[in-house]
FIFI-413618 format. One record per residue: x, y, z of N, C-alpha, C, CB in turn. Coordinates in pm, whole numbers, padded with zeros to 5 digits, always signed. Glycine has a CB too. Example, Ala and Ser with C-alpha at 12.3 -4.5 7.8 and 13.67 -1.06 7.14 Angstrom:
+01319-00569+00780+01230-00450+00780+01320-00330+00780+01131-00447+00905/+01285-00225+00708+01367-00106+00714+01290+00003+00787+01408-00060+00572/
//
This chain:
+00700+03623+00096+00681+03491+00159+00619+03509+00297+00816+03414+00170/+00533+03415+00342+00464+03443+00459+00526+03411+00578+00350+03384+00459/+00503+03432+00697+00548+03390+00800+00574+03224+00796+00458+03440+00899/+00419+03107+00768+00403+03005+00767+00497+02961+00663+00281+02983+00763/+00506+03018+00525+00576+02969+00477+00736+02933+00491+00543+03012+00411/+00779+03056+00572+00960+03044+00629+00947+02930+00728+01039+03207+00727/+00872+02967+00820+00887+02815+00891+00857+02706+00812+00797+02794+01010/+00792+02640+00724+00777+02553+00643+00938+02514+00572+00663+02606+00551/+00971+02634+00503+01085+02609+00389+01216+02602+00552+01108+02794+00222/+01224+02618+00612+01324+02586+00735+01282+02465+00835+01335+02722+00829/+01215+02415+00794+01216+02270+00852+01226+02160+00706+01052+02243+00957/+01258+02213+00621+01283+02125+00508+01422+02043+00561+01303+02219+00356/+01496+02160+00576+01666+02142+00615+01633+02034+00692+01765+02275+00706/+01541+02024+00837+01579+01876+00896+01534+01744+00898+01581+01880+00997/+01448+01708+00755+01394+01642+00721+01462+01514+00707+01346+01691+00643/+01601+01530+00662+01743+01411+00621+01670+01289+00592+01872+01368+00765/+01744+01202+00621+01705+01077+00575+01624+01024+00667+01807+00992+00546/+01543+01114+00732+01462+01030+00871+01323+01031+00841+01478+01110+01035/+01293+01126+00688+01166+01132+00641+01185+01124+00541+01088+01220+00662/+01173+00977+00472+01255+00956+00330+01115+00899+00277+01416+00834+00322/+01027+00984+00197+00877+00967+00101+00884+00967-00043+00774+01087+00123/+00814+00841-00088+00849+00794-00202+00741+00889-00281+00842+00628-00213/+00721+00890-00406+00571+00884-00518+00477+00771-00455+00612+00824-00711/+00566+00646-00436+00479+00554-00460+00421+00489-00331+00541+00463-00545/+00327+00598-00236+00293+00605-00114+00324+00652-00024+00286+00543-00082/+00425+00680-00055+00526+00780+00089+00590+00637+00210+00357+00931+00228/+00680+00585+00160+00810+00514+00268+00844+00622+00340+00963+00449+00193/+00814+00567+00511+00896+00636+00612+00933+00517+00697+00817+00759+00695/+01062+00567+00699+01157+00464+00794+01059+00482+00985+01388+00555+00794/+01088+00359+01005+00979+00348+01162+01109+00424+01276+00924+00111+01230/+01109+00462+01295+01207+00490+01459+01251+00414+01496+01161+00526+01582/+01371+00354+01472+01446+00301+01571+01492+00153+01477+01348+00283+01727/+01436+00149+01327+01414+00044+01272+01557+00010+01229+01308+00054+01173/+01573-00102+01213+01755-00121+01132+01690-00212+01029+01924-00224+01246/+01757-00149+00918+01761-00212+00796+01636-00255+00752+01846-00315+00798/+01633-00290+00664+01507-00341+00635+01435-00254+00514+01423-00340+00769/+01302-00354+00500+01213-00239+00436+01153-00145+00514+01108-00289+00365/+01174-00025+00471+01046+00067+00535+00908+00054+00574+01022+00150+00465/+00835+00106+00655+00685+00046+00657+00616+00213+00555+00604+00012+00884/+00514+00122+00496+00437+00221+00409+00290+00238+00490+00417+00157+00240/+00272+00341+00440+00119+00367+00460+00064+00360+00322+00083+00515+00532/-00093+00306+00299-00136+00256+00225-00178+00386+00155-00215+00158+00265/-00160+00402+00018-00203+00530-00078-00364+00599-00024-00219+00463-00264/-00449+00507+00016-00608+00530+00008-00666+00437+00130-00681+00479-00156/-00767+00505+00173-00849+00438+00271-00948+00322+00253-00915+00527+00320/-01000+00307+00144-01101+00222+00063-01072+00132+00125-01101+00199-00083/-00981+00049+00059-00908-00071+00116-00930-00094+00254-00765-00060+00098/-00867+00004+00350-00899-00029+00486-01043-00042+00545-00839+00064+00556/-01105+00047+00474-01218+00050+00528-01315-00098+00493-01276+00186+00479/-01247-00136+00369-01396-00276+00320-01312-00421+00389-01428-00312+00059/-01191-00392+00433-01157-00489+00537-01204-00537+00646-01081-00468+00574/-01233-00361+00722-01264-00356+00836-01413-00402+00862-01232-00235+00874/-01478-00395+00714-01633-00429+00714-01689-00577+00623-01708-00286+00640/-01557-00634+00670-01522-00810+00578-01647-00833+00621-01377-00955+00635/-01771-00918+00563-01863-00987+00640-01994-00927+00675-01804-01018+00749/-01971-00828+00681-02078-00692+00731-02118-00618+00641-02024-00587+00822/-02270-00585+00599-02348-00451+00555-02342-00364+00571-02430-00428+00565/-02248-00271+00623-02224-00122+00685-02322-00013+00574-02022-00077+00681/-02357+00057+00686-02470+00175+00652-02343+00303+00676-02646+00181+00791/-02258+00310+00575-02134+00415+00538-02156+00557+00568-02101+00414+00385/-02274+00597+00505-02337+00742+00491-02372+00770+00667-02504+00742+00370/-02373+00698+00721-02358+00752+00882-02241+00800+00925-02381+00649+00983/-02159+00802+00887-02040+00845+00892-01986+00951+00799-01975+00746+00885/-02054+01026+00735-02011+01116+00686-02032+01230+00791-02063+01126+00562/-01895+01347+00744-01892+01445+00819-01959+01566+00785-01784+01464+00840/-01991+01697+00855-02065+01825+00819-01952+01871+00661-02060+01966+00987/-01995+01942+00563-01864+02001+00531-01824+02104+00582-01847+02026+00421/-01679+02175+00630-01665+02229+00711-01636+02350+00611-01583+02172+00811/-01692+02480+00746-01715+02619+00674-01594+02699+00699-01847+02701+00728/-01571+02712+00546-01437+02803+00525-01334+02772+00511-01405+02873+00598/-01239+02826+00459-01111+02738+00402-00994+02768+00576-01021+02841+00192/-00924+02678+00544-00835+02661+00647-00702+02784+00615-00784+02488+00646/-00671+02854+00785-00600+02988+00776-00437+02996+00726-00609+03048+00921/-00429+02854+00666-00250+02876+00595-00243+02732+00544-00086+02917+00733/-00098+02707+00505-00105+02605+00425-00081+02443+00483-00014+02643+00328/-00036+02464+00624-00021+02312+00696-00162+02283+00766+00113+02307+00828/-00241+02396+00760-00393+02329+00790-00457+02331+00652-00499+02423+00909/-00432+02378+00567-00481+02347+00407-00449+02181+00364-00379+02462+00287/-00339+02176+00424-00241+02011+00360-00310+01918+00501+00023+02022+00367/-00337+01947+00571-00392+01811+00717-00573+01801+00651-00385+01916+00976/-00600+01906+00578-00731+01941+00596-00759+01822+00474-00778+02121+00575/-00693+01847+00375-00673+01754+00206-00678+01635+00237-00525+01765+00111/-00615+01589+00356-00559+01503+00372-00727+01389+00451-00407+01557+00461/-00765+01475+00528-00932+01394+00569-01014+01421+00473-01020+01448+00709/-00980+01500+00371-01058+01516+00246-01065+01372+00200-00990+01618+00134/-00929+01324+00157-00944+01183+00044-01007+01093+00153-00769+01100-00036/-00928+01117+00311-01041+00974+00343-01201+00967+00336-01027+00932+00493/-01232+01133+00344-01373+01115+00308-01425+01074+00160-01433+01238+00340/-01332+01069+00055-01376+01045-00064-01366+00903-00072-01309+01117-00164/-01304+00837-00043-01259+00678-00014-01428+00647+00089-01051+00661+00112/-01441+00684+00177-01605+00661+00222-01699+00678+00159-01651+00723+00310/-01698+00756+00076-01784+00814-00042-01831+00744-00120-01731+00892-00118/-01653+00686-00161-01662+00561-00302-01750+00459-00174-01441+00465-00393/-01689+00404-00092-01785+00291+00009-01908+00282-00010-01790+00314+00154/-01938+00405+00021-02103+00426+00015-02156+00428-00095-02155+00541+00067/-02107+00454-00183-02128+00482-00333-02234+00588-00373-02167+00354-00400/-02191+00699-00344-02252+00804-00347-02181+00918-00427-02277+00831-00223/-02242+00908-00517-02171+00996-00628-02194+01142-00548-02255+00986-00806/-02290+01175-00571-02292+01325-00479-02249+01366-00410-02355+01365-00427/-02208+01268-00302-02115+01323-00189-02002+01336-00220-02105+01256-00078/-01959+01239-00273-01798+01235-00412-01818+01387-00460-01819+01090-00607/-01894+01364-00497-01857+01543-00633-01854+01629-00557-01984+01616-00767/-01940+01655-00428-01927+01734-00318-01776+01774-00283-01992+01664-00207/-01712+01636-00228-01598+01655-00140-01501+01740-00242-01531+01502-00081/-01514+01655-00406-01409+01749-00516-01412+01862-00504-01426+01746-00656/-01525+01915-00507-01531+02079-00489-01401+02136-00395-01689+02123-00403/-01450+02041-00263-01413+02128-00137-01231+02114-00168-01485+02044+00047/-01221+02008-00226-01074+01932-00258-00996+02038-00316-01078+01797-00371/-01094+02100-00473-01024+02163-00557-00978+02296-00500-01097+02173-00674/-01038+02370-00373-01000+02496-00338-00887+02431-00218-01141+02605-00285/-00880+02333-00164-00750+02325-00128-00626+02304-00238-00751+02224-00038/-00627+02236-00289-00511+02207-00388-00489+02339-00433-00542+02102-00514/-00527+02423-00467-00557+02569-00494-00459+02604-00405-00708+02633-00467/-00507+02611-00308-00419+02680-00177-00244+02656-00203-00472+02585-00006/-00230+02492-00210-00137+02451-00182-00051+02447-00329-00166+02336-00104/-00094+02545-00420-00006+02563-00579-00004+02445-00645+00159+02604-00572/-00125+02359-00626-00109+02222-00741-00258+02214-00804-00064+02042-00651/-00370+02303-00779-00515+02319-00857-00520+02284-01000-00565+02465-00854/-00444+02363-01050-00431+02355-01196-00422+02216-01223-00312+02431-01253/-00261+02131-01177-00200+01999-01228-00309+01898-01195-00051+01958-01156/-00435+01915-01078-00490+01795-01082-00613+01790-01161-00511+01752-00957/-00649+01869-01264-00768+01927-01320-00776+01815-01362-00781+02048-01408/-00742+01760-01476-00807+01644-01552-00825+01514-01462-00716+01605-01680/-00722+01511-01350-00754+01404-01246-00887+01432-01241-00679+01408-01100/-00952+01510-01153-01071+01571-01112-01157+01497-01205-01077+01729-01120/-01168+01546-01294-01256+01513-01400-01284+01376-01412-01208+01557-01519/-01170+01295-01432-01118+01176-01426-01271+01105-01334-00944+01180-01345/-01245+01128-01192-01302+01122-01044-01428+01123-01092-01268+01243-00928/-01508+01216-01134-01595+01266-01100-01658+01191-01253-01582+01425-01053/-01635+01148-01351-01615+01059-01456-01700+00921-01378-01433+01039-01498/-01628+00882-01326-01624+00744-01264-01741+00724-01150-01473+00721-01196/-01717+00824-01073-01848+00871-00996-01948+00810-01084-01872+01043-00980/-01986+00920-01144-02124+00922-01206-02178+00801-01286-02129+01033-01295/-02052+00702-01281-02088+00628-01391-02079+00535-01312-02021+00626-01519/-02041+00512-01139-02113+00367-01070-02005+00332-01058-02215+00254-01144/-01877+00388-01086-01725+00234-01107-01683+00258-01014-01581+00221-01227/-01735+00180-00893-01660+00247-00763-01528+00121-00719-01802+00270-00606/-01502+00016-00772-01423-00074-00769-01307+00049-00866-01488-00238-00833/-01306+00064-00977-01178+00144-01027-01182+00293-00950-01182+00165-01209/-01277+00373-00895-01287+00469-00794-01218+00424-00735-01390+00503-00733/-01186+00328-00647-01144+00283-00500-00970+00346-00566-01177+00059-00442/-00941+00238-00644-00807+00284-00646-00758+00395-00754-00729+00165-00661/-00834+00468-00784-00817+00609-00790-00765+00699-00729-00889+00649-00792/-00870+00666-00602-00834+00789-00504-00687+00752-00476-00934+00802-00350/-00680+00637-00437-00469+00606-00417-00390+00683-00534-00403+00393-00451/-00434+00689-00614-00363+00742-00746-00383+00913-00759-00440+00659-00890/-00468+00946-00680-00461+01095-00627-00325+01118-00524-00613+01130-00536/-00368+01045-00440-00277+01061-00317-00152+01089-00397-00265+00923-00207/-00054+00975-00465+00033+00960-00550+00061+01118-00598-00015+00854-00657/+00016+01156-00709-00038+01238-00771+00002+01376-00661-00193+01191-00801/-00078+01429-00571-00025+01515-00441+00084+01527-00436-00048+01476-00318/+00133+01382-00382+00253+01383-00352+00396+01398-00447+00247+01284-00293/+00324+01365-00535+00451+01414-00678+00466+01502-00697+00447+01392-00808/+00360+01632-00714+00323+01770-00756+00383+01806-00621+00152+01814-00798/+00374+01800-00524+00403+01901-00379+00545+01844-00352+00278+01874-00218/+00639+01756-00369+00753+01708-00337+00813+01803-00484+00763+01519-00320/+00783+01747-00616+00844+01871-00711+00822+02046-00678+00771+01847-00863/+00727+02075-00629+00763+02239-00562+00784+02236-00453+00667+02350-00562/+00882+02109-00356+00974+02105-00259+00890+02200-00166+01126+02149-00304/+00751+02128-00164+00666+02069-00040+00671+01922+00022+00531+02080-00078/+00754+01864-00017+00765+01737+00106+00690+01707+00195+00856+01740+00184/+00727+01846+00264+00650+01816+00407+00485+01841+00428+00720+01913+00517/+00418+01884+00318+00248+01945+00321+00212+01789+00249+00194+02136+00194/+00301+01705+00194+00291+01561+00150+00224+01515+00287+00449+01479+00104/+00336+01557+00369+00332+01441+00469+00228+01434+00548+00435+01438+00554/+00219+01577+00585+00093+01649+00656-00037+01606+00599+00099+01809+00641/-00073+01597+00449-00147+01510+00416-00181+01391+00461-00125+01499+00338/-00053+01312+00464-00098+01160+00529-00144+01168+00655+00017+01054+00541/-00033+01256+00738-00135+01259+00869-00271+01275+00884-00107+01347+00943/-00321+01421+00814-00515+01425+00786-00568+01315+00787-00578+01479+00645/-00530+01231+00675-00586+01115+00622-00597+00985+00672-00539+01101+00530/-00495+00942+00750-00546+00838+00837-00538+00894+01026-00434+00689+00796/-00565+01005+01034-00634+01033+01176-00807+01052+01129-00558+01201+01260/-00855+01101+01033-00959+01082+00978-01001+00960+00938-00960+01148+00898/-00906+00873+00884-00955+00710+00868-00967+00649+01012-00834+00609+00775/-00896+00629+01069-00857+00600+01207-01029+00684+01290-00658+00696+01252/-01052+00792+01269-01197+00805+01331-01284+00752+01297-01250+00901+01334/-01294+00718+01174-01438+00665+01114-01402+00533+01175-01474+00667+00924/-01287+00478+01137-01276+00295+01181-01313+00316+01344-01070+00198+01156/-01331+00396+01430-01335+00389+01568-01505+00358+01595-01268+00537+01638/-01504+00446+01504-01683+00500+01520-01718+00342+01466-01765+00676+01383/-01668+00316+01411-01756+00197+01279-01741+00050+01429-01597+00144+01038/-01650+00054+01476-01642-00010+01586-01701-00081+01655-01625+00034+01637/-01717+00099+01710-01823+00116+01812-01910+00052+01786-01871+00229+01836/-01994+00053+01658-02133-00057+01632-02134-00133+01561-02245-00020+01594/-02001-00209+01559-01991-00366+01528-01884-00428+01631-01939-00396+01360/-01928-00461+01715-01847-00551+01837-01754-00638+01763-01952-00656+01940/-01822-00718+01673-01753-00806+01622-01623-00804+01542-01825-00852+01570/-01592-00671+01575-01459-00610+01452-01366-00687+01455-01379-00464+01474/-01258-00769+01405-01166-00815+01471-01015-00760+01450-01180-00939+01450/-01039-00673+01277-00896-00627+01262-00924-00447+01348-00840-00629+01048/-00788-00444+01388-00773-00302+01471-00798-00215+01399-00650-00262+01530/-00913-00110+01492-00933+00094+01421-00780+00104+01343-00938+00277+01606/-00680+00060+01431-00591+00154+01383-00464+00100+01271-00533+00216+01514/-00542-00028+01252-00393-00041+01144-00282-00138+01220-00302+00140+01117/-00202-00112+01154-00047-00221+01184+00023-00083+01331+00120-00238+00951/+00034-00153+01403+00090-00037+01515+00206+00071+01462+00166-00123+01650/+00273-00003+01377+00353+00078+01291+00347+00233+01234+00350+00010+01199/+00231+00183+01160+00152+00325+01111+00187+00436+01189-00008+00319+01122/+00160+00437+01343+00118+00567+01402+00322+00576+01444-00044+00556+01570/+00422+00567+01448+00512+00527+01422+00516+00676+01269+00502+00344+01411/+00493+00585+01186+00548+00706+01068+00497+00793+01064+00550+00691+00939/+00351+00810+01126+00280+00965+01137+00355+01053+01210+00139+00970+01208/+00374+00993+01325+00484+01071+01420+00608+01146+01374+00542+00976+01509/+00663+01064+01332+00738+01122+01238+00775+01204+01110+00758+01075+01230/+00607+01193+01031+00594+01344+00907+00589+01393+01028+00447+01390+00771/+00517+01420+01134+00446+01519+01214+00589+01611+01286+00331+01429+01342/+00700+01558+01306+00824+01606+01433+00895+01746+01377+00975+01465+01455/+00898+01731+01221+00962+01826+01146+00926+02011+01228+00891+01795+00970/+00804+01956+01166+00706+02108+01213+00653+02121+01390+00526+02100+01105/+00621+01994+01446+00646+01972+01601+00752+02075+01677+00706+01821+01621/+00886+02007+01602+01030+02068+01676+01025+02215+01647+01189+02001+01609/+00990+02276+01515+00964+02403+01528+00832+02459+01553+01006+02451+01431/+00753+02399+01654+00672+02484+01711+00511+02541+01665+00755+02575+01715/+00504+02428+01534+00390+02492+01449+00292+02406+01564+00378+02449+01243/+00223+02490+01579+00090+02423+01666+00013+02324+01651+00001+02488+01677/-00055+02311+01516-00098+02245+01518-00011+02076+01526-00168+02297+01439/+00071+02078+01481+00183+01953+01474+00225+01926+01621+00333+01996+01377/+00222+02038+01728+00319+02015+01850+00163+01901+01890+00382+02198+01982/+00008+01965+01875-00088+01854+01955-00102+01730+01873-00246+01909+01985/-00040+01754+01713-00040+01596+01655+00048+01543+01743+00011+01564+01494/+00150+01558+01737+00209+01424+01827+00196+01394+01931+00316+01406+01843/+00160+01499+02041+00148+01437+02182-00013+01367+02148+00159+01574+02334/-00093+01370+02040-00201+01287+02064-00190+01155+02005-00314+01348+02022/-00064+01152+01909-00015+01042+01847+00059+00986+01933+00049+01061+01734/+00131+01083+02034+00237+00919+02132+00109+00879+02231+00438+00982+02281/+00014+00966+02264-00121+00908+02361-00133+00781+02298-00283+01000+02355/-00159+00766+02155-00263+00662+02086-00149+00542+02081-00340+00717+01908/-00013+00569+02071+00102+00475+02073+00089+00388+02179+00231+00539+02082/+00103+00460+02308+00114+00384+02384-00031+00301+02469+00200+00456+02450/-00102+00372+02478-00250+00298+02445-00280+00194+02366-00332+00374+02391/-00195+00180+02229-00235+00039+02164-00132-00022+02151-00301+00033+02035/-00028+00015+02210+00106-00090+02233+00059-00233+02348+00257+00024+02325/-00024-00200+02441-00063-00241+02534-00151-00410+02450-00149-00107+02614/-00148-00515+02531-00188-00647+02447-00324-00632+02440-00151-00795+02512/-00380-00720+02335-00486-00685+02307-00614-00705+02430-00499-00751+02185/-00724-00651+02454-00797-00656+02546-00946-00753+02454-00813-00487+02612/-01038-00735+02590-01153-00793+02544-01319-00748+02643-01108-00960+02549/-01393-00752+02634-01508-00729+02723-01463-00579+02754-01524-00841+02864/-01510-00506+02899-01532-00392+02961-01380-00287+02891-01543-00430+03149/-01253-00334+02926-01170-00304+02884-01120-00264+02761-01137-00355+02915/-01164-00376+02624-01172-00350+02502-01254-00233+02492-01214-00456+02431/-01414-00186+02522-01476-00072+02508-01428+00064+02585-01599-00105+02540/-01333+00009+02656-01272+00136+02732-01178+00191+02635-01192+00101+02878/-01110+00095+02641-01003+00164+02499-01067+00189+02394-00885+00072+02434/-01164+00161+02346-01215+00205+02196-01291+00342+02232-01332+00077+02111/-01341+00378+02363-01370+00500+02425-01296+00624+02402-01366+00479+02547/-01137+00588+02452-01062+00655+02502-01025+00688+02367-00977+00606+02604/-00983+00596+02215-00919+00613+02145-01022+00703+02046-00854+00493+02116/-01128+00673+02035-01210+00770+01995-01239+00908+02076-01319+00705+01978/-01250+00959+02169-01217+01084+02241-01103+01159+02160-01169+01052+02394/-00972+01086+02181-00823+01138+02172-00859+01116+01980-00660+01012+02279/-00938+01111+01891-00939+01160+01762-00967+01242+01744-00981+01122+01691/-01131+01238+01785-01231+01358+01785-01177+01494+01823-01341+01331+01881/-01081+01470+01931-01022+01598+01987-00900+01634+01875-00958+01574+02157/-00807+01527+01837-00734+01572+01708-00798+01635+01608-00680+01473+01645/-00869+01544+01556-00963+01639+01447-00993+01749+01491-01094+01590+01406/-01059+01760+01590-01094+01934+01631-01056+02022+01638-01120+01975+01707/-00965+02005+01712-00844+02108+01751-00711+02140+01626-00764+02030+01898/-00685+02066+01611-00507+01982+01454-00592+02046+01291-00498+01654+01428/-00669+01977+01231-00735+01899+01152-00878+01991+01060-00780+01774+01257/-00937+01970+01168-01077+02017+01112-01149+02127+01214-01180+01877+01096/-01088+02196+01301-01173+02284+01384-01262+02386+01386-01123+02321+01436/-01357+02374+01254-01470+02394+01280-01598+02361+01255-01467+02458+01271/-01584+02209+01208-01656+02104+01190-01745+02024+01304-01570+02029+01138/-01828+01961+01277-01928+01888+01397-01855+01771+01373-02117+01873+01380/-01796+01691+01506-01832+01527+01515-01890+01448+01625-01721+01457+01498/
//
């Protein structure tokens, strides 16, 4: 067993009921919440993204990223890495670009590889890349949610939980960049880059497990996740101010991604 891996299987133990992830999207209780329903994060990015572009023609394929060279050096940057994988496939479906789709599978299938679930998603794959080619990017869209799912079933049964979670984080700090960027050149945005404030709330929280013990990359997820907390806790702005914050909040991604995420990629 590897170094990464003992720390992994020893932060399982403090996971308790404070990181309680379903199949069916991953439920995490918010901090501090009483009772109630849990807040979810949404299986797939699709959705967010054709919200965010209600009204608007978006030119998608501007927003695609370099693919990045070489596989990531263990398995919680293998699982953050998967995790901006699907949001790039969810842009993909947007754009409707089969090629770039079949592209990202590739890069997909040698992570899942990594993370002991390659084999179980084979016919998914196929599935994907099926649909691709054949234009169905409306049943694509919620596919990719049905991947996510899928991850998370296979990696919670070999009591990976936590490379689940680490997933979600990838995936909407990577959604969360593109919605910044997409922003940036539509003034007129009106729903937030970032979602229900909530959201960054349960990221924080997959993220604390591996934080409290020290894994690096997790200790700069969260201090860039309580940055972005309290930055959009603040009421909503408008004119000089609104572009300041959409400045600032795009900086503090780009640098997640870089550094957490994807560090050796162009953005």
């Amino acid at each position: 067993m590897t170094g990464m891996s003992v720390v992994v299987m020893a932060v399982m133990g403090l996971m308790g009921s404070g990181l309680v992830a379903g199949e069916g999207g991953g439920a995490s209780p918010v901090a501090g919440e009483q009772g109630g329903e849990a807040v979810r994060l949404p299986d797939q990015s699709g959705d967010f993204f054709a919200d965010l572009a209600e009204g608007l023609r978006p030119q998608w394929r501007q927003y695609f990223r370099e693919r990045p060279e070489g596989a990531p050096r263990d398995r919680v940057g293998a699982a953050l890495s998967m995790g901006a994988l699907v949001a790039d496939l969810s842009l993909a479906c947007e754009a409707r670009d089969a090629q770039q789709f079949r592209n990202l599978l590739v890069d997909l299938t040698a992570l899942e590889t990594m993370l002991g679930i390659g084999e179980l998603m084979g016919s998914t794959r196929q599935m994907l890349t099926s649909l691709a080619d054949g234009g169905e990017w409306k049943a694509l869209r919620g596919e990719v949610g049905s991947l996510v799912r899928q991850h998370r079933r296979h990696l919670t049964a070999h009591r990976d939980q936590q490379m689940a979670d680490l997933e979600s984080i990838g995936q909407w700090v990577r959604t969360w960049q593109v919605a910044v960027q997409f922003c940036g050149n539509h003034e007129g945005v009106k729903i937030p880059p970032l979602g229900k404030p909530e959201w960054i709330d349960v990221l924080k929280g997959r993220a604390a497990p591996l934080a409290e013990a020290e894994v690096r990359p997790c200790v700069v997820i969260r201090r860039q996740l309580v940055a972005l907390d309290r930055m959009w806790a603040a009421a909503a702005v408008d004119g000089e101010a609104r572009k300041e914050r959409m400045k600032q909040t795009r900086e503090a991604l780009n640098e997640l991604m870089a550094r957490s995420i994807d560090p050796v990629a162009k953005h």
